[in-house]
C-alpha positions, 0 to 999 in steps of 0.5 A: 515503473521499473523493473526492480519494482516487479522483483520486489514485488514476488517477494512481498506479502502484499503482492499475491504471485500472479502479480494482483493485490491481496486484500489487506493491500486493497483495503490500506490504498482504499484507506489512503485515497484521500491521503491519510495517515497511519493512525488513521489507516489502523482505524479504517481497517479496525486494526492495531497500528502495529499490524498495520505499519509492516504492511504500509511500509512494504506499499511505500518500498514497492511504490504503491504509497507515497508520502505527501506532506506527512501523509500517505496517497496512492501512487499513480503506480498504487492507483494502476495496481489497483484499478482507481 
């Protein structure tokens, strides 16, 4: 972990300002263990794809996702964050 996650970390929806998760980011790692991809992400949150994708893309930039193998896992980081 690195401190410019922390930083990036106040300016995201996803990150309420006392450092938790919001729910929406809750529910898209859950989506994401085991890894799944985007399309299969809008479907367990019974959401379009376009809503869901600024979200995903905003857990990959803070580190809580990662790309393995063309899909998105929870990261040791996402894992801590979440308490998986």
């Amino acid at each position: 972990m690195t401190a410019d996650m922390y930083d990036a970390a106040e300016d995201t929806p996803q990150i309420k300002p006392d450092g938790t998760l919001t729910q929406s980011a809750k529910d898209i790692l859950k989506a994401c263990d085991p890894p799944a991809t985007a399309e299969d992400i809008s479907r367990a949150l019974v959401r379009h794809f376009s809503q869901v994708q600024p979200m995903v893309r905003d857990l990959v930039n803070l580190g809580l996702l990662e790309d393995r193998n063309g899909r998105l896992a929870v990261s040791d980081y996402g894992r801590e964050k979440l308490d998986i």
